[in-house]
C-alpha positions, 0 to 999 in steps of 0.5 A: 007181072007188074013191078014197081021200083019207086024209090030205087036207083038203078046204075045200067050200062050200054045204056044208050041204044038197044037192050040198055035203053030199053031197060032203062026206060022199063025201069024208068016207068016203073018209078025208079032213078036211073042212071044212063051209062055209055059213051054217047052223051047225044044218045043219052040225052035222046033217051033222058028226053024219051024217059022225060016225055013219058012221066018218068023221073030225069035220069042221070047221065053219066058218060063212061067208057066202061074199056077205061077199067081204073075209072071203074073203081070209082063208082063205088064212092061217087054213087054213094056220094051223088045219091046216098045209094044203089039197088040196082046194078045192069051190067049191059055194055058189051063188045063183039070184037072181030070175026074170024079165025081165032089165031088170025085175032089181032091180040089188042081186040082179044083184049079188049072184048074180055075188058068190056064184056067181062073185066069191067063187070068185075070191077063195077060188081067190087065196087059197088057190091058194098052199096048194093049189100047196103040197099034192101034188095040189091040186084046185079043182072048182066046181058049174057048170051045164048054163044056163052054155051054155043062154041061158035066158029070165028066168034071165039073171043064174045063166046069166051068172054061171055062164058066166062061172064056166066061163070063169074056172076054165078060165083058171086052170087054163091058168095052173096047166097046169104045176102039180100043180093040177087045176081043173075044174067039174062040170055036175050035171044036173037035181038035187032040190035047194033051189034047183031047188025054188026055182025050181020051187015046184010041183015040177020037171016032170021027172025029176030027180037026187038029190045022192048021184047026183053026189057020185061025179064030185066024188070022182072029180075030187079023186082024185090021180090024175085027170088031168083039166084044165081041164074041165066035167065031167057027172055021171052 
C-alpha cells in the first residue's frame, strides 16, 4: 500500500533509535514533516542526516525526556505555534523497567515505567488532541505489545503499563468515534531493538524482527484514508 503524507506533520517519540526512527524515516520518505523526539540529540541528528540523504524533508528535533510529564503539557501550544498544526501523533517512547519479583520492585522504577509507557502518552494525547481534532485527518498510533495481554512472569510493571496503554487509547478512540480522529496501537512482535537486548542481554533466543520490518503498519495506520479505529493492530 503506497501512502502518501505530503504535506502532514507527524510528532514521533523514542524516535531516536529502533521502532521510532524507523517510522520516521517511512513517514519522512512518504513526504511528510516530522518531528524526532527522545532524549539523544546526537541520535537524532544521525537520523536528520539519514532522512536528509534520502530526499526527505529536514526533520525537526525536539530533545524531550517524555518521564518530565509537566512539560508535556506544552506541546500542545508550542506545535500550534512553530508549525500551525499536526496530523500525526506516534506515541513510541517507552521503558522496560527492572525484572524480577513484583514485591522485590523498587517503588521509584514501578513509577517510572507507568510515567513513560502510559502517563506521558496521556498527557501528550490531552494536549495535543485539539490540533489533531483541527487537521483533516489526525492519528494517534502508540507502540503496545503482545505482554499488554500476556502476564509474564518478573515483567509485571511493562506488561501493566501496556495493558493499560491498550485500554486508554481505545477509550479515547470511543470518545473520538465521531471525529476525523483515528486511534489505534500496534503490536510490533519480537523486534531487535534496544530494549529487547536489554532484557535479553545474551541475545534473544529466537527469531526476531527488524525495525523496518514494522514501519510499514505504522505508515499504513497514519494514511488518511484508514479506517481503522480503536485497534491493536500487528504488524507483519
Amino acid at each position: 500500500m503506497k501512502v502518501d503524507l505530503t504535506g502532514k506533520t507527524a510528532l514521533i517519540t523514542g524516535a531516536s533509535r529502533g521502532i521510532g526512527a524507523a517510522v520516521a524515516k517511512s513517514y519522512a520518505a512518504a513526504g511528510a514533516k516530522v518531528i524526532l523526539a527522545a532524549r539523544t540529540v546526537g541520535a537524532l541528528e544521525a537520523l536528520d542526516d539519514e532522512i536528509r540523504a534520502a530526499g526527505g524533508k529536514p526533520a525537526t528535533i525536539m530533545p524531550l525526556d517524555v518521564a518530565k510529564l509537566d512539560e508535556l503539557d506544552k506541546m500542545g501550544p508550542t506545535i500550534a505555534q512553530q508549525f500551525g498544526g499536526l496530523d500525526i501523533f506516534v506515541g513510541n517512547a517507552a521503558m522496560l523497567g527492572t525484572l524480577g519479583p513484583m514485591t522485590h520492585m523498587d517503588a521509584k522504577t514501578w513509577h517510572k515505567v507507568w510515567d513513560v509507557n502510559l502517563h506521558a502518552n496521556f498527557r501528550l494525547i490531552r494536549s495535543l488532541d485539539p490540533l489533531l481534532r483541527a487537521a483533516p485527518a489526525g492519528r494517534v498510533i502508540c507502540t503496545s505489545s503482545a505482554l499488554a495481554q500476556m502476564p509474564l512472569a518478573y515483567w509485571s510493571a511493562y506488561c501493566a503499563s501496556k495493558a493499560a496503554l491498550e485500554m486508554m487509547v481505545k477509550v479515547y478512540a470511543a470518545e473520538a468515534e465521531k471525529t476525523n480522529i483515528r486511534a489505534n496501537l500496534v503490536d510490533p512482535g519480537l523486534v531487535d531493538t534496544a530494549m529487547l537486548r536489554e532484557a535479553f542481554p545474551g541475545g534473544y533466543p529466537g527469531e526476531t524482527k527488524k525495525p523496518e520490518d514494522v514501519a510499514p503498519v505504522f505508515l499504513e495506520l497514519a494514511a488518511a484514508s484508514c479506517k481503522r479505529h480503536g485497534e491493536v493492530v500487528k504488524a507483519g
